[in-house]
N, C-alpha and C positions, 0 to 999 in steps of 0.2 A: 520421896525419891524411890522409897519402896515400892510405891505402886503405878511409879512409871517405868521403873526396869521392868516389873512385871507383866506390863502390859504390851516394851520392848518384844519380853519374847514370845508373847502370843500373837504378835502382829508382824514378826520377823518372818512368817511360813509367805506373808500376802508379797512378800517381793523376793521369793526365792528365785523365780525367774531371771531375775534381773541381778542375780548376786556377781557374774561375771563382768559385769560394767563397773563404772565407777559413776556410782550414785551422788549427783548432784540437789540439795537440797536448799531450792530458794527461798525463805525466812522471811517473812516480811508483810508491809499493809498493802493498801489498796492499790498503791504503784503495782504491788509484785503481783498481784491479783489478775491487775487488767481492767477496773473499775471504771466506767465509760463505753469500752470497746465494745462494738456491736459483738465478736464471737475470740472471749479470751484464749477460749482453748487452741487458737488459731497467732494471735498477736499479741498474747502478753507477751511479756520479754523472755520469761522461763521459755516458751513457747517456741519463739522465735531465737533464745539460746540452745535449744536443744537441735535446730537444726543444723545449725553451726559447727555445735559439738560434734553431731554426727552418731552413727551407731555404738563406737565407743561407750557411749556415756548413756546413764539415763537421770534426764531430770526432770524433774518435779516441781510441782507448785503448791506451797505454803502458804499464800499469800492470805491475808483476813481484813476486808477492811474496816476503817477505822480502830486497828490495833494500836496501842501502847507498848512502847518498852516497858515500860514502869507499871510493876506489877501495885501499884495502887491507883495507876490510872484509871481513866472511867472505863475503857475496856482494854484491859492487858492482855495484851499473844499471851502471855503461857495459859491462863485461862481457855482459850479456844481450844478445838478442836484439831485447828490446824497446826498447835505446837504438838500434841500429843501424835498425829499421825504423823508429824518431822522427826521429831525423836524412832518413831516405830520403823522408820524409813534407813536409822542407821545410815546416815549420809558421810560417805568417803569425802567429800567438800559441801560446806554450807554456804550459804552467800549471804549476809542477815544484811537488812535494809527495813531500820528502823527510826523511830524519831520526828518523825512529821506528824504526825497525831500526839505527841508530848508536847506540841506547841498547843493545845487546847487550855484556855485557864482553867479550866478544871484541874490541869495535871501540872504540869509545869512550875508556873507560881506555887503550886503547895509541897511539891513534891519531886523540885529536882535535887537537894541534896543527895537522893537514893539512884540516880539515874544511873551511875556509873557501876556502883554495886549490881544494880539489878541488870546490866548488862554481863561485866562481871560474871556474874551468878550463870546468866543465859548461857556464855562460851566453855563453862564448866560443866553446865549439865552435857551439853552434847558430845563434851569430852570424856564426860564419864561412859556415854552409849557407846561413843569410837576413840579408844585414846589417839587413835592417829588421821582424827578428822581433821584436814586444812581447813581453815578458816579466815572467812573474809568480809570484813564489817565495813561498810559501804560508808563514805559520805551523802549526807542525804542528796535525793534530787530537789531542784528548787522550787521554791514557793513564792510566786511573783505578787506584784502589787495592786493587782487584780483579785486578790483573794479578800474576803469580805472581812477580813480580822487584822491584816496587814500593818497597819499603822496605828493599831490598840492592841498588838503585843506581839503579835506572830515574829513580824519582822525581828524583832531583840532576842526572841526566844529562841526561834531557827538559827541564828549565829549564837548562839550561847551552847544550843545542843549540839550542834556540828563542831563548837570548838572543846567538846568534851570528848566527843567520839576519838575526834583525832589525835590529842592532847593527854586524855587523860587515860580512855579505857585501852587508845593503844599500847600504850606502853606498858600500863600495868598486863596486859593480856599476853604481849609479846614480847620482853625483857630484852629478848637476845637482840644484839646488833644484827641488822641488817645489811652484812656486810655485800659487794658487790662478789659475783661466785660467776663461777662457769657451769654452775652445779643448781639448777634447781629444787634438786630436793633438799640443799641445805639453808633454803629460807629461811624465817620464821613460820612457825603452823598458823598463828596469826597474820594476817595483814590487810593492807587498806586497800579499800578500791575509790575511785572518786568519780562516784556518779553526778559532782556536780558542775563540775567546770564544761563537759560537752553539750550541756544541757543548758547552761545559765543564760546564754544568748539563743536561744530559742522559745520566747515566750507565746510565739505561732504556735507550738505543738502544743501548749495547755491552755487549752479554752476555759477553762476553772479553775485557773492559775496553779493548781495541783498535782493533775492526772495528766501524765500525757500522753497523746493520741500514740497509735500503732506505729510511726514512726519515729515517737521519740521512744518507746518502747523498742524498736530495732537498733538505738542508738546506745541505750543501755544495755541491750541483750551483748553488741559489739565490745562495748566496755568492758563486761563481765568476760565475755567471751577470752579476751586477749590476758584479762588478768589470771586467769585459768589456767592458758594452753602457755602463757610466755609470748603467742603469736602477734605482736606488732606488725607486720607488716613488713619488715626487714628494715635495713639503712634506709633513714632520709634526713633531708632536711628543711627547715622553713625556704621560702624564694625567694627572701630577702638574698640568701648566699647563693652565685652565680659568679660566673667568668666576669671580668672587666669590675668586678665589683674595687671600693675604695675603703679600705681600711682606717679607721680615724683615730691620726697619731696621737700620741701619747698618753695612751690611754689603756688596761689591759685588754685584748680583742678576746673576747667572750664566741666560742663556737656551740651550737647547742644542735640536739633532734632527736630525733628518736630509733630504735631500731628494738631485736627481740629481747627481752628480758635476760638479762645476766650478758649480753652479748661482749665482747672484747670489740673497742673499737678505738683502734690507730690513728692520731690526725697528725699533720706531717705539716709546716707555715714558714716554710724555707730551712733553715739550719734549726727549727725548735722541734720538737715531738714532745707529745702527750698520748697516754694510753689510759682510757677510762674504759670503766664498764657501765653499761646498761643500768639501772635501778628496775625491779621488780616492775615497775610501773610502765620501763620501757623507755623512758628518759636519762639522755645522758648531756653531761658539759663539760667543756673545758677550760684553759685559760692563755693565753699566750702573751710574755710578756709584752711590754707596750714597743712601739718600732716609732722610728722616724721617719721621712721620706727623703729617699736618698737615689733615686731616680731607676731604682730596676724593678724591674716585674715580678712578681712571687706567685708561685702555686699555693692554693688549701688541696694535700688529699685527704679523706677521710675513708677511713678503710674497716670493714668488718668480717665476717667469715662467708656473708651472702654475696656482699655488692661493694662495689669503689665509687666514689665520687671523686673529681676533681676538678678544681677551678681554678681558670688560667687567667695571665695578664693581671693581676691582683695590684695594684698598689695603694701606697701608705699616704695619706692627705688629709681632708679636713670633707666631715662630712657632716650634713645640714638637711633636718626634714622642712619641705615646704610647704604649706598645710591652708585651706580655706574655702573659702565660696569662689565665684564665675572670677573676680579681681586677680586671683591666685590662678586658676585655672587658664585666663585668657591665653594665647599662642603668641609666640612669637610672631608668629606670617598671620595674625593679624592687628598689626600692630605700626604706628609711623616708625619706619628706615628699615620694615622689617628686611628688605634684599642685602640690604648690605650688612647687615647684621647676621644675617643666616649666612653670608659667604666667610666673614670673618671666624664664628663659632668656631670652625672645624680648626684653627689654632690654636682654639683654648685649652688649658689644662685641664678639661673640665669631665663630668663621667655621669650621663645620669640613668634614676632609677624611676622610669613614670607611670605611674599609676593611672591607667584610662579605666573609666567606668563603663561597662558595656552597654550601657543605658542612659541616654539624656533627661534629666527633666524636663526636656518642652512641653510645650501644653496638649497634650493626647493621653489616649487610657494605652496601657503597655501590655504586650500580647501573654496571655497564659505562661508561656515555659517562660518571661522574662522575670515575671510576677513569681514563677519557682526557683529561679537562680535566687531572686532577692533572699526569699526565706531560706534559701541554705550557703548566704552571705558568699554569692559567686557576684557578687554587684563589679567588682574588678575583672579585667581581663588578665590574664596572665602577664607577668611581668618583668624584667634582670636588668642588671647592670647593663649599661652601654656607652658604648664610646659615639660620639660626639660626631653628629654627620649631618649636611646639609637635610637628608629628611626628618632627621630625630628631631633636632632642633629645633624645626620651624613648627611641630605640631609640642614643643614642649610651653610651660609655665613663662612668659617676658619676663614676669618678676622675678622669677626663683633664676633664671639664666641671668638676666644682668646683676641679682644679687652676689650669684659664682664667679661670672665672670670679672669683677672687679676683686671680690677676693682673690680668687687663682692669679689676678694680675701684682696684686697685691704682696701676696704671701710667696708668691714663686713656688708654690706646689700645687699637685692634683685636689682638686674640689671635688666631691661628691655630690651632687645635690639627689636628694627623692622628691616629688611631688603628688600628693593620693587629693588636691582638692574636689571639689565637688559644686556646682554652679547651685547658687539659692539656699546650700547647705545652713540651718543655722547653728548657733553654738550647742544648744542641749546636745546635738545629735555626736556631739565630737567629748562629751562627759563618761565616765566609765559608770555602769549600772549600781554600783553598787553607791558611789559617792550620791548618784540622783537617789536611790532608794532610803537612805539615812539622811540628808540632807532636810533640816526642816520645813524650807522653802520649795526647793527643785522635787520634794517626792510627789507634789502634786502637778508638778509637768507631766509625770509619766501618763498619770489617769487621761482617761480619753483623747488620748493626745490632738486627733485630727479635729476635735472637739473643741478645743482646748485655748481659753481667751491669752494663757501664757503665752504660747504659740503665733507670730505674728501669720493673720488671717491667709497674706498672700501664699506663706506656704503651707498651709495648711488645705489650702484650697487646692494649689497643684496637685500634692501631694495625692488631694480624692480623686481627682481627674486621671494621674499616672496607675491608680492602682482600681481605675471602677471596675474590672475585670474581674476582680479575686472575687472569688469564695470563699477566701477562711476572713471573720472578722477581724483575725489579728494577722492581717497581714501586714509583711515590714515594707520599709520604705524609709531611701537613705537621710532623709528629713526626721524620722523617727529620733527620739530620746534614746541615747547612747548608742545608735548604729553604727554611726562612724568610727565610732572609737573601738565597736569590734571588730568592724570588716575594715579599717585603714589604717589605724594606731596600735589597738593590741598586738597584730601579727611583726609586730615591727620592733617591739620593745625587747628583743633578745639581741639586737643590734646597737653597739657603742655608736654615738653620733656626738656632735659638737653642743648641738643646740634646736632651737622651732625659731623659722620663719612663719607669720599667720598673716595673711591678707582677710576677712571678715567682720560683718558686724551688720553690713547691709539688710540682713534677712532678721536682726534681735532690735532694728531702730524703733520699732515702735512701741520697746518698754526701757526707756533709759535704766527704769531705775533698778529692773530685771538683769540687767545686763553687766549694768555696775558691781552686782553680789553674784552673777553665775563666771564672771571672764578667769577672775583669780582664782575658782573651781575649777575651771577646767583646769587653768594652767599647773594647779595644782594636783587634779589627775592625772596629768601624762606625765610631770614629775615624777610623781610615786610610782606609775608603772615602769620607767625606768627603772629607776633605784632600788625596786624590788628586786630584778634581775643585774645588778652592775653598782652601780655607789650609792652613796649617797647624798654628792654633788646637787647643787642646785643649777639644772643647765638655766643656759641662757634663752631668754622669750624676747625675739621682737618680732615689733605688730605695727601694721600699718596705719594709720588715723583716720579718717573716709576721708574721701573727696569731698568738690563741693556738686551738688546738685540742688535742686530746688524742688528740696522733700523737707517741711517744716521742722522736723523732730532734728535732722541731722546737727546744729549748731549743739545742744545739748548734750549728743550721742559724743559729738568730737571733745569736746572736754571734758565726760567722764572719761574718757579711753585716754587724755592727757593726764586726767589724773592717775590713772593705772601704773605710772611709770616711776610714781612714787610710792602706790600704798603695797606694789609685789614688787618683791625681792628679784632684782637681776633682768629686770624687767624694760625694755626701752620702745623706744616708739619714732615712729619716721613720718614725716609730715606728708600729705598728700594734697591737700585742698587747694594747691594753684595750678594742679592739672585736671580740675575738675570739667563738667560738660553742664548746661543747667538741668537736658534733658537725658543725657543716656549717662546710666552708672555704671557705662563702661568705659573708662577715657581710655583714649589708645597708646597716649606716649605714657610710657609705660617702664623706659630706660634710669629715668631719672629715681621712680620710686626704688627700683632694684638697686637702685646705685645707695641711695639714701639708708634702706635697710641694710646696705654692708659697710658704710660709714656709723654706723654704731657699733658691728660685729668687731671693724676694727680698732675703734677708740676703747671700747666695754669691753671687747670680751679678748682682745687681741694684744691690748696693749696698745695700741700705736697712739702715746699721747702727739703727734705732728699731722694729724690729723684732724679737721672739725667733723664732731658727730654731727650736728642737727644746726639746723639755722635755729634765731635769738628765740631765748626759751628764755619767759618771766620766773624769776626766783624769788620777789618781794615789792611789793609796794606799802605806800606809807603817804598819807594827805599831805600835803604840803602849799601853801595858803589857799588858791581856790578852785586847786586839782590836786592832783593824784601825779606821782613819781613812778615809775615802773623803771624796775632792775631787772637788768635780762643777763643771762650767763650764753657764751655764742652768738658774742655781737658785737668781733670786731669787726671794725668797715660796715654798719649798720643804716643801711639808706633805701630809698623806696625803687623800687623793682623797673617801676616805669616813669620813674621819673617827676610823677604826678603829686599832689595831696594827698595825706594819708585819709582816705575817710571813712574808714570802718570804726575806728576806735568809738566807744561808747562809756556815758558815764551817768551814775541813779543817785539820788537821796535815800532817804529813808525809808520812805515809801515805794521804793523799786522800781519806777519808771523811768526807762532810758531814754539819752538825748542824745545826737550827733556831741563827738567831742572835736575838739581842734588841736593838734602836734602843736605845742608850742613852741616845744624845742628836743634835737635829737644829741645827745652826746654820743661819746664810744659806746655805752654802754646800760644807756638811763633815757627815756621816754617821759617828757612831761608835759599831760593833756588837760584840759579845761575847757567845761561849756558854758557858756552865758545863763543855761537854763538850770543849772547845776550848782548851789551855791556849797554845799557842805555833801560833795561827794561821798558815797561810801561803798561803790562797786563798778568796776571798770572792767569792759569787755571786749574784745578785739575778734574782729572777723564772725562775728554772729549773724552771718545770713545764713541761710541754708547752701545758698552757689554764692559763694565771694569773692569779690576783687581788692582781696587786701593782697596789700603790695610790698610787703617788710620783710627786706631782706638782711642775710651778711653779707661780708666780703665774698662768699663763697659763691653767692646766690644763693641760698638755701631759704625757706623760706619760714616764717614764723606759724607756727599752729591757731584754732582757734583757742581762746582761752578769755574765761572771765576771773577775777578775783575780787574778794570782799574784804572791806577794813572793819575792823573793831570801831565802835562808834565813840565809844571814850577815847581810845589811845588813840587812834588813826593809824592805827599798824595793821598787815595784814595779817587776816585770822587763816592758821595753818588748816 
């Protein structure tokens, strides 16, 4: 310590110049460096922070690559040169960003007990050279899947070291509450920045999954920058919140944005008020208790010392994201009765919020600046709340409209619906990165994805074709592994909502068994990113079943997705396959499906037992002398659609070969089939073509799903 104070004051004379500034001191590896960049001195971040700062300020760059925190790593910062000329620099603010190089097995595995001390240690020496240095310890930037260590240790190590930084060295470093102030100097001298959330969905900026190019480098210098000055940018908000929006009763309505550090900001939600402050970081929330809908209109104003927001026509209802591939997307206007259907709409209760992609996937290469909006996840057009109009309507989702419109007819209140689908989309692309990146199975979707035999070929293939244009190899593309979920789903989870409508599956058919173990992931990521932000509720998930077409995989495809409804929690499913096409996977009548998916919402999620969810749904079978018994639950009034022979029904031995079976007999609520070819049945199946004319309906008409089941060959009961 001696002979670094020492060296303090013989190196104190080389920034006298500069002693009237406030000396900025960037800390850090080869990120802080600029490792890559053709001319750092130009586009590191330090670099590109200092012009932000402005004359004010003078900063500096520290940066060493391949430095360690951990002074027994293989190469530890305070060993370089570059902590010794940091210290000499006497920095009024430090900004240390470290820890990515402690993911090396060298370091890590041996030696991270000492991690937090030798950090620790770090925020003390500098404190010793300036007792009133602020100080600001970075969450790392990320380290993607693309990195040659990723999945033999980096990936566990990077979340272990980031959840120490934050966790452990914070707090020991910076004791005092961080209470909300109007007063910046009364922070803590410690605090956090978080270099990694701007950064995590940008894996276009780092070609070596490490370093990122000059413009993620201008996204960190921005980071840094705001954490500094306090400068956020003033009041905002996400654009989910907007005029005509629908507030979803009974439930706490959650208001969140951002504005400058420590700022005082007012929200007003009719007779409630709430007054928070800003956080250091620039983030603020609120809460307002839960409302019913009681037929008046309410204002949100949000108020700070720069700017006012407000938003008008507000009301209290039920609101529903509606989410998926081209099925989910289709229009209204183009759809059978769309005229009379788009005349009626404008009576409905209804309010929606739609999400257009400024870009189709058809089949062409897509021009340069469309290829840049992708990568800086403008794939949406801008978007609000609206009220319900002969043109909104007919360019909105059939399904998500006739799904509301039967609720709203239903419930006697305002519906919300949103819709962010996407034509061809498949499921990886709607997972959150982090579940693909940990997931044993799904981390190997991420790798070369357009490559990639997980990936079914056809979109894979579009997917080269929309982006032959680009020049950066990592270019995005809303087909990509977890895109959707950050340009469609992330921005959306600060918003209380009812539940997910999902029409898809068309684009994951040609790996059943892929699809079976990623659906309940998904469902299970958009879960938790609600619940991070709001309960811990399990919402409600219904999903459509396919159609029929005459694509071979699809019978298979339909009865894992029927069994989905049993193996996730809250989970339900609305039948499709008697509006199917043999050739286009886009049927047009489209009324019935919406309708279907809000005959569950209101049975499941609603309450309404005077309702039938679903046509006859099989709950057990069991041999019985030289067939098979089938119990169905939703099957009163159970009889054939047109009239005709049932003749889908199929039935195997032991050996698995199926034969036409014959309806022997239909009770209310019991199916008992037999084939001649068939002597000791033990698996019966119904509607297994790819395009079917199975005909079984209920009273309701609704109609029966495809579905096979198997018996136990001792008992002749069916095996769960």
């Amino acid at each position: 310590m001696r002979r670094i104070l020492l060296l303090f004051f013989i190196l104190t004379t080389l920034f006298s110049t500069a002693q009237e500034k406030v000396r900025v001191a960037c800390i850090g590896n080869s990120v802080t460096y600029g490792y890559g960049h053709d001319n750092p001195s130009e586009t590191s971040y330090p670099s590109q922070l200092a012009k932000m700062l402005g004359d004010n300020y003078n900063v500096a760059n520290f940066g060493h690559s391949g430095a360690t925190l951990l002074n027994k790593g293989h190469r530890p910062y305070t060993k370089q040169k570059a902590y010794t000329d940091a210290l000499a620099f006497a920095p009024d603010v430090a900004v240390i960003h470290l820890g990515l190089n402690d993911t090396d097995p060298r370091n890590w595995p041996n030696y991270r007990d000492e991690f937090v001390g030798d950090y620790l240690s770090l925020i003390d020496t500098l404190r010793t050279i300036n007792p009133d240095v602020k100080i600001w310890i970075c969450r790392m930037t990320p380290i993607f899947n693309h990195h040659r260590r990723f999945k033999s240790g980096t990936r566990e190590w990077f979340w272990q070291i980031q959840k120490a930084i934050e966790h452990e060295v914070l707090p020991l470093a910076a004791p005092q509450l961080q209470d909300a102030t109007s007063n910046l100097q009364e922070l803590p001298q410690v605090q956090l920045i978080d270099l990694h959330t701007p950064l995590y969905n940008r894996p276009d900026l780092f070609s070596d999954a490490l370093h990122p190019n000059p413009e993620g480098a201008g996204i960190i210098a921005q980071t840094v920058y705001s954490a500094i000055t306090g400068d956020y940018g003033g009041l905002s908000m996400p654009a989910i919140y907007s005029d005509n929006m629908v507030i979803q009763r009974g439930k706490y309505f959650n208001v969140s944005g951002k504005a400058n550090a420590c700022a005082k900001v007012v929200v007003t939600l009719g007779k409630q008020k709430r007054t928070e402050y800003a956080s250091a970081d620039g983030t603020w929330q609120c809460s307002f208790n839960p409302m019913e809908p009681d037929g008046k209109e309410y204002t949100l104003t949000v108020e700070s010392e720069d700017r006012t927001l407000q938003f008008k026509n507000i009301v209290v209802g039920e609101v529903w994201l509606c989410s998926g591939q081209s099925n989910m997307a289709w229009m209204v206007k183009q759809t059978n009765g769309a005229e009379q259907y788009i005349q009626n709409a404008v009576d409905k209760n209804i309010r929606i919020y739609d999400m257009k992609p400024r870009i189709f996937t058809d089949n062409y290469a897509w021009p340069k600046e469309e290829l840049e909006n992708l990568n800086k996840h403008n794939h949406y057009k801008p978007a609000s709340w609206q009220n319900v109009t002969t043109e909104n309507i007919a360019n909105f989702s059939a399904v998500a409209y006739h799904f509301g419109a039967m609720l709203a007819d239903s419930l006697k209140m305002p519906v919300g619906l949103i819709c962010n689908a996407i034509g061809g989309a498949p499921t990886e692309s709607f997972i959150d990165r982090k579940t693909l990146e940990f997931d044993p199975v799904l981390v190997d979707i991420l790798y070369h994805w357009r490559k990639n035999d997980m990936v079914q070929d056809w979109v894979r293939g579009r997917a080269e074709k929309n982006i032959e244009l680009a020049q950066n190899p990592l270019q995005r593309h809303p087909y990509e592994p977890a895109y959707l979920f950050e340009t469609a789903i992330e921005p959306l989870t600060c918003y209380p909502l009812r539940g997910f409508v999902w029409y898809q599956g068309e684009s994951n058919a040609h790996n059943v068994e892929l699809y079976d173990y990623m659906f309940p992931r998904m469902v299970d990521s958009w879960r938790r990113a609600w619940s991070s932000h709001l309960t811990n509720e399990i919402l409600p998930f219904i999903y459509v079943q396919l159609s029929s077409i005459n694509r071979p995989s699809w019978p298979h495809f339909r009865n894992v997705q029927r069994l989905h409804q049993y193996s996730v929690d809250n989970c339900y499913m609305a039948v499709s396959s008697d509006k199917g096409h043999p050739t286009d996977v886009h049927p047009r009548d489209k009324k019935p499906i919406g309708e279907r998916l809000a005959r569950q919402a209101l049975y499941n999620v609603y309450k309404n037992k005077n309702i039938v969810s679903s046509g006859p749904t099989p709950i057990n079978a069991e041999a019985s002398g030289q067939g098979i018994l089938i119990t169905f639950e939703n099957s009163d009034g159970m009889h054939l659609s047109n009239g005709d022979n049932i003749t889908t029904f199929e039935l195997a031995g032991e050996y698995g070969k199926f034969y036409p079976a014959e309806v022997v007999k239909i009770d209310n609520n019991s199916i008992y089939v037999e084939s001649s070819k068939v002597a000791n049945p033990l698996r019966v199946r119904y509607a297994w073509q790819p395009y079917t004319t199975a005909n079984l309906v209920n009273l309701q008409g609704l109609p029966a799903g495809t579905f096979m089941l198997e018996l136990n060959q001792e008992k002749g009961t069916l095996v769960k």
